[in-house]
N, CA, C and O of each residue as an XYZ file, in Angstrom:
368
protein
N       1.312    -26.753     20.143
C       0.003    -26.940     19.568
C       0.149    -27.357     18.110
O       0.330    -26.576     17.176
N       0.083    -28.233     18.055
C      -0.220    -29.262     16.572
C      -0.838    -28.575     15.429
O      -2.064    -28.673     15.471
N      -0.422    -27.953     14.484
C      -1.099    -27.080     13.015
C      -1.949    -28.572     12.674
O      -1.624    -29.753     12.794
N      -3.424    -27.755     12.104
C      -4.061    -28.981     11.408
C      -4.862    -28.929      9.884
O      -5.621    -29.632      9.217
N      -4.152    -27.588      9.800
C      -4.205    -27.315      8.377
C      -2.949    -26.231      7.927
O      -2.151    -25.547      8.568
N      -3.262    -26.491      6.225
C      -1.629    -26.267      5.778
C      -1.935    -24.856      5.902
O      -3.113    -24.530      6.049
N      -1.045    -24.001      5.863
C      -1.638    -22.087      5.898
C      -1.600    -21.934      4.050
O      -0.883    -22.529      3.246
N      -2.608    -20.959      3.834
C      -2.925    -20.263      2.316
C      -1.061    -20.060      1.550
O      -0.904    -20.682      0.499
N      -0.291    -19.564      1.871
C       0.663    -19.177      1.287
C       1.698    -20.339      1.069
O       2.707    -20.182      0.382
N       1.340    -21.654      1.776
C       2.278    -22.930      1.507
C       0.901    -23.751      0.052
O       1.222    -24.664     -0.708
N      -0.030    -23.306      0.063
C      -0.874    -23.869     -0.688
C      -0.832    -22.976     -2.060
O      -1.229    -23.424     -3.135
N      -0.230    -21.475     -1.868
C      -0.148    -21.140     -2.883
C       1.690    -21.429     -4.044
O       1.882    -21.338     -5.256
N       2.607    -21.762     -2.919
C       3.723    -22.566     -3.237
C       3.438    -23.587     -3.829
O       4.108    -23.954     -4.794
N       2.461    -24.220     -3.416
C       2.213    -25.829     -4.045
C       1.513    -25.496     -5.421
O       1.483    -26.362     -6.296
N       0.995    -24.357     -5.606
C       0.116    -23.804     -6.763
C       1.783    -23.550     -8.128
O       1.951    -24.355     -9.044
N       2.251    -22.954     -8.018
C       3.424    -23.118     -8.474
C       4.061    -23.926     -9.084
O       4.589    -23.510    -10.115
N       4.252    -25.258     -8.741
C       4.337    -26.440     -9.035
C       3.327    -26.900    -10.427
O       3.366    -27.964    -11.045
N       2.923    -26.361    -10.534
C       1.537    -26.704    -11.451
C       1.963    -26.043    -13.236
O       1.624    -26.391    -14.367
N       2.597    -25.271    -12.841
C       3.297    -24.295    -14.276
C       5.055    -24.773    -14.237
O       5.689    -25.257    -13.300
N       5.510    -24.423    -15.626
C       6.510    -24.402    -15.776
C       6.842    -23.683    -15.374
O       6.425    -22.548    -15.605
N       7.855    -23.979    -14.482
C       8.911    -22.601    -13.567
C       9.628    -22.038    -14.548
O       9.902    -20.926    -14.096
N       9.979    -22.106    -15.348
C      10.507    -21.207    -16.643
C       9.419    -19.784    -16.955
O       9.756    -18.683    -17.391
N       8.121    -20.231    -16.587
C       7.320    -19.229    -16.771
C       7.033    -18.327    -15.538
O       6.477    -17.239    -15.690
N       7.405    -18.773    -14.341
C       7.430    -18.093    -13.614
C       8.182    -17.377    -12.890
O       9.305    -17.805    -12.626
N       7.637    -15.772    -12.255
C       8.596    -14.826    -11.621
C       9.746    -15.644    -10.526
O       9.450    -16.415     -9.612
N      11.066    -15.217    -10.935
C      11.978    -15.753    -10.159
C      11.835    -15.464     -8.608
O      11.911    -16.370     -7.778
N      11.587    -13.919     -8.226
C      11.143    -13.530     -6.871
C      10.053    -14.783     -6.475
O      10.056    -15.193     -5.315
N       9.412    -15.191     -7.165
C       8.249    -16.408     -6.612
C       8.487    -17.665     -6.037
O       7.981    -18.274     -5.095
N       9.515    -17.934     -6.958
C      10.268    -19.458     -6.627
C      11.166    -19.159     -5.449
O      11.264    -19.740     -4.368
N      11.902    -17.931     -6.013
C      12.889    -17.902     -4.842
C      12.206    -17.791     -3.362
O      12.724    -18.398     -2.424
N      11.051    -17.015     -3.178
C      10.276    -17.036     -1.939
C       9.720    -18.089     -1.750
O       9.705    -18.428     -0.566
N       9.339    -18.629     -2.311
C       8.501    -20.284     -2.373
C       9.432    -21.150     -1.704
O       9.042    -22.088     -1.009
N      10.852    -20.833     -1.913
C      11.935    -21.790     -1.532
C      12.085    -21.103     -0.062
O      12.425    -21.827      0.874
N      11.898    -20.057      0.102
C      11.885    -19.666      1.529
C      10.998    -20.371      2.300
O      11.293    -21.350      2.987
N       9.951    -19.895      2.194
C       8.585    -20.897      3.011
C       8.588    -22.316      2.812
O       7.782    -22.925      3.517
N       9.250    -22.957      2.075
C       9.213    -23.942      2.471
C       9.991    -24.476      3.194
O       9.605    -25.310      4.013
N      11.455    -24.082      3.054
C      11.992    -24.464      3.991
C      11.783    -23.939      5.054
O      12.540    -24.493      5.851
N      11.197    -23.187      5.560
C      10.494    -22.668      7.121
C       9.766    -24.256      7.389
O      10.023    -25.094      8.254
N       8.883    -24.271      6.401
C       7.362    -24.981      6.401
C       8.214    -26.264      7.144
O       8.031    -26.719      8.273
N       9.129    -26.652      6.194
C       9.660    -28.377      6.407
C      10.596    -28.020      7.596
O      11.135    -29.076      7.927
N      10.985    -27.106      8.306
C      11.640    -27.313      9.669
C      10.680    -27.094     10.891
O      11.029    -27.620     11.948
N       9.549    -26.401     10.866
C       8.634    -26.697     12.216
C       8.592    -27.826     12.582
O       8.225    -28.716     11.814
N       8.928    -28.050     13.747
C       8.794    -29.178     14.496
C       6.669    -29.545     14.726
O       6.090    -30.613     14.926
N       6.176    -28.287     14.588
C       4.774    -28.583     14.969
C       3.817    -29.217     13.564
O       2.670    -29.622     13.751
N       4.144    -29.224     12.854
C       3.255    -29.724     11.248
C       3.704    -30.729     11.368
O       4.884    -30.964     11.627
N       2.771    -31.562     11.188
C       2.537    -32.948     11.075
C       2.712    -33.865      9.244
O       2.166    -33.756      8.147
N       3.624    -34.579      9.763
C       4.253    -35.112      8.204
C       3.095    -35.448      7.184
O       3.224    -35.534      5.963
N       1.843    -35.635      7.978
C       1.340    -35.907      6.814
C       0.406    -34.485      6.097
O      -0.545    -34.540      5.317
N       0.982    -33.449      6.601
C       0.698    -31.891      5.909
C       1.623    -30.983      5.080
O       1.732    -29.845      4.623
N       2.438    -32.615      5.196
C       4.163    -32.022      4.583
C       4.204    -33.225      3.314
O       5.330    -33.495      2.896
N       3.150    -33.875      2.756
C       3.595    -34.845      1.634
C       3.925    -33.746      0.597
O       3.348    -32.728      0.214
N       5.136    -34.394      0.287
C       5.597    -33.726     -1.503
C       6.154    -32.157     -1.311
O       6.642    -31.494     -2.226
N       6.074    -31.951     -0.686
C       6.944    -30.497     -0.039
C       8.217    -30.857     -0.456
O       8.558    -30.596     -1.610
N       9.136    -31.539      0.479
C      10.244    -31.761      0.076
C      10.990    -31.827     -1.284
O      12.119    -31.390     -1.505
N       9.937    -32.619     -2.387
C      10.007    -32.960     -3.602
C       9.957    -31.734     -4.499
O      10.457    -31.595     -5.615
N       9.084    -30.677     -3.610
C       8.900    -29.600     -4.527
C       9.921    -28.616     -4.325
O      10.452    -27.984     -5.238
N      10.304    -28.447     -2.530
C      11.869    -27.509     -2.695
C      12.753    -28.497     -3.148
O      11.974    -29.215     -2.521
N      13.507    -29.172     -3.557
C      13.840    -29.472     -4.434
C      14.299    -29.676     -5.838
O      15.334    -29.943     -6.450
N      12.906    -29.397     -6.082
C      12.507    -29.303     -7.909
C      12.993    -27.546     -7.959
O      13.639    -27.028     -8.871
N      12.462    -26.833     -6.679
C      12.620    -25.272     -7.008
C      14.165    -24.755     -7.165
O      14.661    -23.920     -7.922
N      14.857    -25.781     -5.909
C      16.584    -25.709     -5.479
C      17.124    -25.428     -6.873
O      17.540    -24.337     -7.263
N      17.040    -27.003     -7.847
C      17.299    -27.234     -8.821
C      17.314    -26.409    -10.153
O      18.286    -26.283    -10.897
N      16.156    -25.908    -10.310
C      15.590    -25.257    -10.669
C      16.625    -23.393    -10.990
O      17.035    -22.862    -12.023
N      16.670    -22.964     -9.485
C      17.415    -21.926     -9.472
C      18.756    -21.950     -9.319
O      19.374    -20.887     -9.274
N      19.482    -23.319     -9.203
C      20.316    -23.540     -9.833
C      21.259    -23.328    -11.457
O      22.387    -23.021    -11.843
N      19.877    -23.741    -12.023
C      19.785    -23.865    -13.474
C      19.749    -22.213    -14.178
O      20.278    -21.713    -15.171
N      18.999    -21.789    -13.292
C      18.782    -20.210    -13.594
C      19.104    -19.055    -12.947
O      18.671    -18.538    -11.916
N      19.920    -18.750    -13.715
C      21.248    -17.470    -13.170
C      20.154    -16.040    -12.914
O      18.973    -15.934    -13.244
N      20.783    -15.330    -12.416
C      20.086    -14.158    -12.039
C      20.158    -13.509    -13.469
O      21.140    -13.797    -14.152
N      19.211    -12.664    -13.983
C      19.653    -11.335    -14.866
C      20.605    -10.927    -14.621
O      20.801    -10.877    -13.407
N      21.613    -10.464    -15.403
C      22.769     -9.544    -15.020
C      22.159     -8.061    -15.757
O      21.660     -7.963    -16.878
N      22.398     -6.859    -14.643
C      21.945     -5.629    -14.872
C      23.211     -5.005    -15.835
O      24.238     -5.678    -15.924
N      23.135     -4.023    -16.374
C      24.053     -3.622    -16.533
C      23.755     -2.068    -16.352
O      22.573     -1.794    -16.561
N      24.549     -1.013    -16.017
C      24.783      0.347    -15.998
C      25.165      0.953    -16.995
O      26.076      0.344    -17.555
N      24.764      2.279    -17.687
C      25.519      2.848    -18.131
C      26.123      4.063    -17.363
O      25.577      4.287    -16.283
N      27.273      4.990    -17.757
C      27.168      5.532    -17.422
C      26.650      7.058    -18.284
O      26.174      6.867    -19.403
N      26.725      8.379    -17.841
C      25.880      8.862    -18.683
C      26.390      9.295    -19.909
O      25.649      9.869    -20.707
N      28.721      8.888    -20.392
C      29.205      9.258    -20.857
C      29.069      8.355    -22.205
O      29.341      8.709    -23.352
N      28.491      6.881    -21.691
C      28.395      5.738    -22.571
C      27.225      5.841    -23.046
O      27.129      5.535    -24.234
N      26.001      6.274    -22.357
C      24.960      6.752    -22.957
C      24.953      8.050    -24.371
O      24.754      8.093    -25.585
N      25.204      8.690    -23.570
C      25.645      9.919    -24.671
C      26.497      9.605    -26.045
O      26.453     10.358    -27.018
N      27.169      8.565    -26.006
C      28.157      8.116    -27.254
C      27.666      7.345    -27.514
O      28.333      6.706    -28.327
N      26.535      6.795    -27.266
C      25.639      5.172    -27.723
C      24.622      6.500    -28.865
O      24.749      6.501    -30.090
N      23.767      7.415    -28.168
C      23.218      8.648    -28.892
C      23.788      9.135    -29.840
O      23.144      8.994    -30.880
N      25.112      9.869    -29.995
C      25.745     10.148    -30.807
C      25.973      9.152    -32.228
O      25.963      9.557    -33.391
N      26.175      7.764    -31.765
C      26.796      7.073    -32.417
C      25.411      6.263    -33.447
O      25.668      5.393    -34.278
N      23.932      6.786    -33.158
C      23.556      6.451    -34.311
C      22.884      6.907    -35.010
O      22.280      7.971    -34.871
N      22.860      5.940    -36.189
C      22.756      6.374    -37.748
C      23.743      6.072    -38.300
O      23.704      5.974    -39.526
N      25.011      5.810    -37.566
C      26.465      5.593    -37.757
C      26.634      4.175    -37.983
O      26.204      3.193    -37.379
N      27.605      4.357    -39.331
C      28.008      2.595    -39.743
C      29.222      2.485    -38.364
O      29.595      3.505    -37.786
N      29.598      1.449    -38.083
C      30.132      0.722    -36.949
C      31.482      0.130    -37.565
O      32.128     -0.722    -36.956
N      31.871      0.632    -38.814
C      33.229      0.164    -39.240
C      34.147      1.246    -39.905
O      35.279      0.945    -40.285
């Protein structure tokens, strides 16, 4: 059965596109890049409900390419405690 309209959550991907992805949550793009590539492998959507999709995972691929994850870091609670201790303290 032939889709004959795009669904709300590929329209809100395309909303995305509209801002600098620099400004936006990485979880967003990165899911955005999920659904679309769902979106662009159904065999049932019709190409012309798929203009500029491609162009936009793409731009997102690229995109999170460019932009590395946060790196977390841990302390532990011994490095914490000596980070506490240690100020007020000159560092030389």
């Amino acid at each position: 059965m032939p889709r004959h309209e795009v669904p709300k959550r590929i329209l809100n991907v395309r909303r995305l596109a509209r801002h600098d992805l620099w400004d936006v949550v990485r979880f967003k793009i990165v899911d955005g890049r999920r659904m679309l590539r769902k979106w662009l492998a159904d065999p049932t959507v019709s190409d012309d409900l798929r203009v500029g999709d491609a162009a936009l995972l793409a731009r997102f691929e690229a995109h999170l390419a460019e932009r590395v994850p946060q790196k977390i870091d841990i302390l532990t609670r011994e490095q914490a405690e000596a980070m506490l201790s240690a100020q007020g303290q000159t560092l030389h």
